[in-house]
N, CA, C and O atoms as a GROMACS GRO file, in nm:
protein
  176
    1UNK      N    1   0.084  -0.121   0.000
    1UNK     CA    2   0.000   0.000   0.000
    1UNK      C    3   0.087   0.126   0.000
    1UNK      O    4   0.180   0.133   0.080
    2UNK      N    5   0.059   0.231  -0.091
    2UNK     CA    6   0.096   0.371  -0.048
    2UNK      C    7   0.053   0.445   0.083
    2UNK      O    8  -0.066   0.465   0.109
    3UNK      N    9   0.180   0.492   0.181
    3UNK     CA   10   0.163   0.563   0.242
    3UNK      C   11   0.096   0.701   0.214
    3UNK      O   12   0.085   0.772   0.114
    4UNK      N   13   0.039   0.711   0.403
    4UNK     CA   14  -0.057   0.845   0.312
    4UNK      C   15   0.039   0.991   0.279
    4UNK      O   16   0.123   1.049   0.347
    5UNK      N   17  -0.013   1.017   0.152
    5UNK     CA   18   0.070   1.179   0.119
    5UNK      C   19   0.058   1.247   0.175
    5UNK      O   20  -0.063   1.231   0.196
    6UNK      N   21   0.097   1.368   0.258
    6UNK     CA   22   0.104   1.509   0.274
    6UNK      C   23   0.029   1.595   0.188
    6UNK      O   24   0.112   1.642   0.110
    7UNK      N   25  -0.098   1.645   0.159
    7UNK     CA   26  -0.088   1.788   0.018
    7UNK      C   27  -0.003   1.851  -0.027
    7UNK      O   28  -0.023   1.904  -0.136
    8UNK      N   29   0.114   1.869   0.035
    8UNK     CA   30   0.252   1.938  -0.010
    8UNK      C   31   0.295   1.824  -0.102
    8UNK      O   32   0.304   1.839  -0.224
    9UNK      N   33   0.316   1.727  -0.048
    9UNK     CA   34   0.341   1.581  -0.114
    9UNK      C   35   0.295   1.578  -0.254
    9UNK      O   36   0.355   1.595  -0.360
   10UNK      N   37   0.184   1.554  -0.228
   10UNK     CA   38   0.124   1.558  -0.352
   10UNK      C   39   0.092   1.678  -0.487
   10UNK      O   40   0.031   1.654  -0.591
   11UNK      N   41   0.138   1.773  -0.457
   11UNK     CA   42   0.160   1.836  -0.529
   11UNK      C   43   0.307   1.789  -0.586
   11UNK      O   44   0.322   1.774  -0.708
   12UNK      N   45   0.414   1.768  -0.496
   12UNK     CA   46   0.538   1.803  -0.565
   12UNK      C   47   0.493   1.640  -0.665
   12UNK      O   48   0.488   1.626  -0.787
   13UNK      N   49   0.474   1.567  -0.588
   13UNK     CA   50   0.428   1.450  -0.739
   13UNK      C   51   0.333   1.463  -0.870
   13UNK      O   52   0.321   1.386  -0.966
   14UNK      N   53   0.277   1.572  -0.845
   14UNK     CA   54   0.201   1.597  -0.936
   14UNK      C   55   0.292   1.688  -1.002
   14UNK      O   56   0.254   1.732  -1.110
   15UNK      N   57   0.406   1.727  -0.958
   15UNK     CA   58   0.466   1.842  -1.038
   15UNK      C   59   0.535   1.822  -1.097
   15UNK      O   60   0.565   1.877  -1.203
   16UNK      N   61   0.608   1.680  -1.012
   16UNK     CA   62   0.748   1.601  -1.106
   16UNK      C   63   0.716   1.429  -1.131
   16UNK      O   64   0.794   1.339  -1.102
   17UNK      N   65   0.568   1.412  -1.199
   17UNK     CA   66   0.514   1.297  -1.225
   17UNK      C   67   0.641   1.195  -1.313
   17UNK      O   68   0.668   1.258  -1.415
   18UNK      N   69   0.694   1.111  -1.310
   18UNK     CA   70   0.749   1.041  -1.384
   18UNK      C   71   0.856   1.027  -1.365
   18UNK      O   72   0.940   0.960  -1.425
   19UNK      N   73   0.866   1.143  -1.204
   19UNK     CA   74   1.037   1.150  -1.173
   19UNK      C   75   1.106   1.129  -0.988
   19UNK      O   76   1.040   1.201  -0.913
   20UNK      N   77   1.153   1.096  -0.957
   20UNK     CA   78   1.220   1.101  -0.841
   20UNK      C   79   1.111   1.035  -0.712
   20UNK      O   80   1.128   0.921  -0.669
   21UNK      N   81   1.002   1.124  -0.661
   21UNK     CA   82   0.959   1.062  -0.541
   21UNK      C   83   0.834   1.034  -0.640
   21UNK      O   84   0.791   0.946  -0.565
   22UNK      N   85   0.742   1.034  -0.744
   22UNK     CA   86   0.690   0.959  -0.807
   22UNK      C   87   0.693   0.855  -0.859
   22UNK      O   88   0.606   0.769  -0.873
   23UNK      N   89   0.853   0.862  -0.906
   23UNK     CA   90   0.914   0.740  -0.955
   23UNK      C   91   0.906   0.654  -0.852
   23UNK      O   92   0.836   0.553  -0.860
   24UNK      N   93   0.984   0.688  -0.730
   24UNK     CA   94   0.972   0.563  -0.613
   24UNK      C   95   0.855   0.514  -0.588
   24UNK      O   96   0.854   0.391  -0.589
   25UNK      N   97   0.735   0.573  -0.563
   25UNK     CA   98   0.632   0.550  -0.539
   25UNK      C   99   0.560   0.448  -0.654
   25UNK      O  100   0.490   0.348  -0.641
   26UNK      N  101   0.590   0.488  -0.722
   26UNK     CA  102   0.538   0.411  -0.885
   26UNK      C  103   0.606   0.285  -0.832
   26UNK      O  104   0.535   0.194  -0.790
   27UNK      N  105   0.690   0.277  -0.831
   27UNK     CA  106   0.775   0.124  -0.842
   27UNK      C  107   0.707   0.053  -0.694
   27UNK      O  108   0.669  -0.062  -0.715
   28UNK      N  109   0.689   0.090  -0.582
   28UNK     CA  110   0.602   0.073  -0.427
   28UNK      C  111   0.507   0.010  -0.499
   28UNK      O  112   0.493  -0.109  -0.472
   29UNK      N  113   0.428   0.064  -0.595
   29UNK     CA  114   0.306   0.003  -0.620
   29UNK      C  115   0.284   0.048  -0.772
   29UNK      O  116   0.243   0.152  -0.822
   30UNK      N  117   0.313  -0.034  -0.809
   30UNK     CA  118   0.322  -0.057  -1.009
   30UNK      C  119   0.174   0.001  -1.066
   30UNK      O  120   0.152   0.106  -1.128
   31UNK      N  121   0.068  -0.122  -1.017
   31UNK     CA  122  -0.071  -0.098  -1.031
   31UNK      C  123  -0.140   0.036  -0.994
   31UNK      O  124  -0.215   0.102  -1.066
   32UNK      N  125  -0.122   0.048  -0.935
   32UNK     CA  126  -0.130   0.219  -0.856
   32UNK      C  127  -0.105   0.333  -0.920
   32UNK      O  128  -0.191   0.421  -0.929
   33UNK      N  129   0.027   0.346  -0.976
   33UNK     CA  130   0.098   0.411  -0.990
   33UNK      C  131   0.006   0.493  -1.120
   33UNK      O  132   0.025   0.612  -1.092
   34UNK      N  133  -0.061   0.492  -1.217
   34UNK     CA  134  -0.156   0.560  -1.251
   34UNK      C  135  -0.303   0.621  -1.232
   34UNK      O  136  -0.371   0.704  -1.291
   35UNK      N  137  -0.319   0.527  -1.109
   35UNK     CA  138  -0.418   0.594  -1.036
   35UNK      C  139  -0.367   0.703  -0.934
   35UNK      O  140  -0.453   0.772  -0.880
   36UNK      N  141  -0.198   0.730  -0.896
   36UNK     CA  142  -0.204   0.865  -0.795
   36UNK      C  143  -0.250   0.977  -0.813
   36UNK      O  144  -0.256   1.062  -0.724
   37UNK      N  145  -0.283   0.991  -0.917
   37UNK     CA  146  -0.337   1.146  -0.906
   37UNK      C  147  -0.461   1.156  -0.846
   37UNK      O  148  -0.482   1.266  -0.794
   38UNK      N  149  -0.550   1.074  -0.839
   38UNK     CA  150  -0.668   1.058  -0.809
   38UNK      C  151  -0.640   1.007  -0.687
   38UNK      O  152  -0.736   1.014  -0.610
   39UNK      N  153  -0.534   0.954  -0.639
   39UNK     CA  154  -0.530   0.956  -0.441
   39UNK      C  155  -0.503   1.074  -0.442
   39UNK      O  156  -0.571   1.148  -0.370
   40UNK      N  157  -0.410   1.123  -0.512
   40UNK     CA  158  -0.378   1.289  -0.434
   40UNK      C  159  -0.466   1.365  -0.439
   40UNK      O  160  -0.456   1.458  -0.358
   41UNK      N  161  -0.574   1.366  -0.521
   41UNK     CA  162  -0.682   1.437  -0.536
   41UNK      C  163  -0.805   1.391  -0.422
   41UNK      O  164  -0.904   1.460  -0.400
   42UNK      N  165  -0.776   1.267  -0.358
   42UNK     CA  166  -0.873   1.275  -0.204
   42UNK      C  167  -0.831   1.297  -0.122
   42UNK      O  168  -0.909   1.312  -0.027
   43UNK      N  169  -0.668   1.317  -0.091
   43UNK     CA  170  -0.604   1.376  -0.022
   43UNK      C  171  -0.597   1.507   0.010
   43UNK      O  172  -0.570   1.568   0.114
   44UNK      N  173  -0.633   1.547  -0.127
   44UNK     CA  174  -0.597   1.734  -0.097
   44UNK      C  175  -0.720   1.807  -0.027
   44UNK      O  176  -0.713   1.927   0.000
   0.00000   0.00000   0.00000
């Protein structure tokens, strides 16, 4: 499971999608990993 984001969090993944703490996260959870925007978006 993804830990829960921060809103700060999730912005910076939404800012640098495809890179660095998205990337990690992506690889945490493969399947997921195109649905985060839409966790970060019940998050925010």
């Amino acid at each position: 499971m993804i830990p829960p984001i921060p809103p700060g969090i999730a912005d910076i993944l939404g800012s640098c999608k495809d890179r660095g703490i998205y990337y990690y996260w992506g690889l945490r959870s493969n399947n997921r990993a195109s649905h985060n925007r839409g966790a970060s978006s019940r998050l925010s």
